[in-house]
N, C-alpha and C positions, 0 to 999 in steps of 0.2 A: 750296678743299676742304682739309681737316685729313689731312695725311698718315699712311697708320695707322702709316709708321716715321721717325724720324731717324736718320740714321749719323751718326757723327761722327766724324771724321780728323782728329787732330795732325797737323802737320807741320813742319819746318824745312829748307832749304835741300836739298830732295832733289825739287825738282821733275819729274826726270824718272823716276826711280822711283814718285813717286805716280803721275803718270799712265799710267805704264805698268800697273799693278801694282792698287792698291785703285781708284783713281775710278775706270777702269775696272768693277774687280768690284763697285762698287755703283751706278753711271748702269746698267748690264748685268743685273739684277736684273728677274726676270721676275714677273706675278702680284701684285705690289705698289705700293701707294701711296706713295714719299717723300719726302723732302728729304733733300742729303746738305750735311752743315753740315763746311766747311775749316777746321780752325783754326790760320792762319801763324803759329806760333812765333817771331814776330821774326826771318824767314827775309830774309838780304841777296842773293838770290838772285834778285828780283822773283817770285816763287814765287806772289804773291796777282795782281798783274799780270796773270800768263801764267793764271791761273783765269780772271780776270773774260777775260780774251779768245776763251774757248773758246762763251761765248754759251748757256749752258748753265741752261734754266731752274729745273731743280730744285737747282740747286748754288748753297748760299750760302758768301761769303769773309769771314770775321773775320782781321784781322790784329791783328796784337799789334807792339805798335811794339820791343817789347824780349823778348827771350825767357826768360820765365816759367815753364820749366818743364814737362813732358808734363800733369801730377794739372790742374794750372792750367790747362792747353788745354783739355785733357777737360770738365772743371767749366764755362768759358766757352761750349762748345759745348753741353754739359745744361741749364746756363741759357738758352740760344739756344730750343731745342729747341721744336716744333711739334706731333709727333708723338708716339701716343698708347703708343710702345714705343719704347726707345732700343737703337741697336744700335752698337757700339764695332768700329772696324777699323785697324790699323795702316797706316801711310802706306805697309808694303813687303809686305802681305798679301794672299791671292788669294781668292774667293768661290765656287763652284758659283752661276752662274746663278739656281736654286731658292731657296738659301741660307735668305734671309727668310722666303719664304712658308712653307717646311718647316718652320723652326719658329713661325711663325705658327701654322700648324695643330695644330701639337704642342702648343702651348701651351692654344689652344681646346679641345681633349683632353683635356686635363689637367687645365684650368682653373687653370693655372700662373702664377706669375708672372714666372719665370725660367727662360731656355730657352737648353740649348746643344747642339754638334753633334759631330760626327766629323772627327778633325783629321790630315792629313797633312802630310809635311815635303816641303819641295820646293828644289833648288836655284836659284842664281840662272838659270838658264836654263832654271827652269821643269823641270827631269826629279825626278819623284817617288822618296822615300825610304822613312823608315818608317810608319808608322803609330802612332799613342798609342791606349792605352786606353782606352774610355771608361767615365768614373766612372759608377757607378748613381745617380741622384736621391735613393735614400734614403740612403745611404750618405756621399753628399757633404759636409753637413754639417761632419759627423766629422773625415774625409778631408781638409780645409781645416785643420783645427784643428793638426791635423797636418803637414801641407807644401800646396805648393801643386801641387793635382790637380786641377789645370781646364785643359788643354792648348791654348793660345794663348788665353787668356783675354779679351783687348782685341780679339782679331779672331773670338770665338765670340760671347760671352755676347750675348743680346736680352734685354729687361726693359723690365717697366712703366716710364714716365717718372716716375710717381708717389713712385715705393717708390722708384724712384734717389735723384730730388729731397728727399724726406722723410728717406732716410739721409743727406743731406749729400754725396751722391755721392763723388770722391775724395778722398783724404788726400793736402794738399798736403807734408806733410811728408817725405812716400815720394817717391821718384824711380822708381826702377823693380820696386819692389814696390807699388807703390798699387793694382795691378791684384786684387793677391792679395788685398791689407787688405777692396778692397770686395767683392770674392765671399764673404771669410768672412761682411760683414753680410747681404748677399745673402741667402745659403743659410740663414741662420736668421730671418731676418724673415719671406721668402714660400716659394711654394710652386713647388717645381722640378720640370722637366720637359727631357728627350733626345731628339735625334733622331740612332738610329742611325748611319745615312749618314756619310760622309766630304762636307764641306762647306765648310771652310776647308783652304787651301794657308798650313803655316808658312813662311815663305819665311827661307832659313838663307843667311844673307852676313858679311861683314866686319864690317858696319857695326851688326850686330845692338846692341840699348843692353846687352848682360849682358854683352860683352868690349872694346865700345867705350868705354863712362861711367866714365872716371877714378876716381869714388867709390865706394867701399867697400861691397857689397852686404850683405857681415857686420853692419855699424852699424846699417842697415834693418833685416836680420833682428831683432837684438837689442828694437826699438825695437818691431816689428812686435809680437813676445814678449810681452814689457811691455804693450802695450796691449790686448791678447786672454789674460791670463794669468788673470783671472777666469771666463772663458768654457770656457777650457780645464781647469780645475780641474775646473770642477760638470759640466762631461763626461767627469773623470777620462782626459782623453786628452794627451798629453805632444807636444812641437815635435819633431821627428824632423829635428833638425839635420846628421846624417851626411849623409841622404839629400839633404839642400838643396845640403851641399859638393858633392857629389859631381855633384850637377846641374850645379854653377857651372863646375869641374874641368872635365864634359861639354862645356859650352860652348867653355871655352880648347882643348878637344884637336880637337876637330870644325873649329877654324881654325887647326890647326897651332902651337897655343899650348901648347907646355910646359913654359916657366916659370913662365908663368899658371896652367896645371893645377899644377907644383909648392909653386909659394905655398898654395895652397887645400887639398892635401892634405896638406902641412905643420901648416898651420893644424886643420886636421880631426884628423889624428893628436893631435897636442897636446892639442886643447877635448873631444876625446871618448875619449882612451885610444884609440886604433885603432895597434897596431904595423902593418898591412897597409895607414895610410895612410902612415906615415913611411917607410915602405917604395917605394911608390909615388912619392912625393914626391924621393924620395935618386934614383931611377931616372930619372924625367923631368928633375931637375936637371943631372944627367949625360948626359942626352942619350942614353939607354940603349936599347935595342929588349924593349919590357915587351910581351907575347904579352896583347893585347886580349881579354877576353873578349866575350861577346854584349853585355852592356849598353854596352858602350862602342862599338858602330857606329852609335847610336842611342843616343837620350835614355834616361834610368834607364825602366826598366819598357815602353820602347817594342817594338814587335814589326813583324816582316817585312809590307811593308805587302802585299793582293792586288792583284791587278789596277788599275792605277791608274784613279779614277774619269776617265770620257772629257772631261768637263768641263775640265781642264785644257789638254786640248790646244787650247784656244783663247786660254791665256795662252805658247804657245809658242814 
């Protein structure tokens, strides 16, 4: 039988966090048909191994004898793909149960071609934080062009395999912007559709790739730029680069990183005239006690999340 979903999960050398964590939230997936396709990054961890020993029908293991890269896993697994919707999940991400099938049917509603959900933060033990926005579907477009406004991206987005495949799926040139590159094609190719709900758990650790991956996430932005800088004209809508630092900044301070946060708003101060980043950036250098405001307990634009969806407490 043709599965009406594949997932697919990068991975490297974190075997016990994938299983604890995504295979879990997608073998646990209620209401739906799929396969979930592993793709080992060159993991020296026996990481593909310990898959094939779980005996697990619907889980297939590509390993990759050398490590290529996350755009290159993803890609390898799109190419694998069976199913008639692909759905993207981080190897340290959590699901609601529903997950699929919710925006399956969103999707049918809509008659969409790309469908995403309602995204919480969650720590490593699993206790929930804040809550992100969610973008409207007509608005997203735009909103893309702009910065990156799809709140865990690689562990929300579902989409036709089709329209994946036909845009060349990711850009292997991106490392940890690829996510973003192909949502901008995404959101202008088909046709978008939301589903309310809180559905994915961003799970926030150490190891996250925005403060772990040595390389320079400015260079991708730039490049990112460049390559969407046509699109972004005849929309008359401009790269809102403050807002990205200040993202990146968010990340180093959320792990106790404030030299990290100081580099970036150094950086920001400088490329954009901001005295209120050099500002920032002299303070965190120094090791300073700078009086937080709201957006910094929480991602830019995130908000106090409700009631944590119940669904988590079975990653607990």
């Amino acid at each position: 039988m043709t599965p009406e979903v594949t997932v697919v999960i990068p991975t490297r050398n974190r075997f016990e966090r994938l299983n604890r964590t995504a295979l879990r939230s997608a073998l646990g997936q209620k209401g739906v048909e799929l396969e979930v396709i592993v793709v080992d990054d060159g993991s020296s961890d026996g990481t593909a191994d310990r898959l094939r020993e779980l005996g697990e029908p619907r889980l297939r293991i590509i390993r990759l004898d050398e490590n290529r890269g996350v755009a290159f896993a993803r890609n390898t697994g799109i190419a694998a793909a069976r199913g008639r919707w692909l759905a993207f999940l981080d190897d340290d991400d959590l699901w609601s149960p529903r997950k699929l099938r919710s925006q399956l049917d969103a999707a049918a509603a809509a008659d969409a071609d790309v469908v995403y959900g309602g995204v919480i933060s969650v720590d490593e033990h699993g206790v929930p934080g804040y809550a992100f926005p969610l973008p409207d579907p007509a608005e997203l477009p735009r909103r893309l062009l702009a910065g990156s406004a799809l709140p865990a991206g690689c562990s929300n987005v579902v989409a036709r395999t089709e329209l994946v495949q036909t845009l060349g799926g990711f850009d292997e040139r991106l490392f940890q912007l690829s996510d973003w590159d192909l949502w901008i094609r995404l959101a202008w190719a088909g046709r978008l559709a939301a589903c309310d709900e809180p559905l994915v758990g961003y799970v926030e650790h150490a190891q996250n790739m925005l403060v772990s991956d040595p390389r320079d996430v400015m260079v991708e932005l730039e490049y990112l730029a460049r390559k969407h800088a046509t699109l972004r004209a005849r929309h008359g809508t401009a790269l809102d680069r403050r807002t990205f630092a200040h993202w990146v900044a968010w990340g180093h301070l959320r792990r106790g990183r404030r030299a990290g946060a100081a580099r970036v708003f150094l950086r920001s101060g400088i490329a954009n005239r901001r005295p209120a980043d050099l500002g920032l950036a002299a303070a965190f250098a120094l090791r300073a006690l700078v009086p937080l405001g709201r957006s910094w307990r929480g991602a830019p634009d995130a908000r106090p999340a409700a009631p944590p969806p119940a669904w988590l407490e079975r990653y607990r």
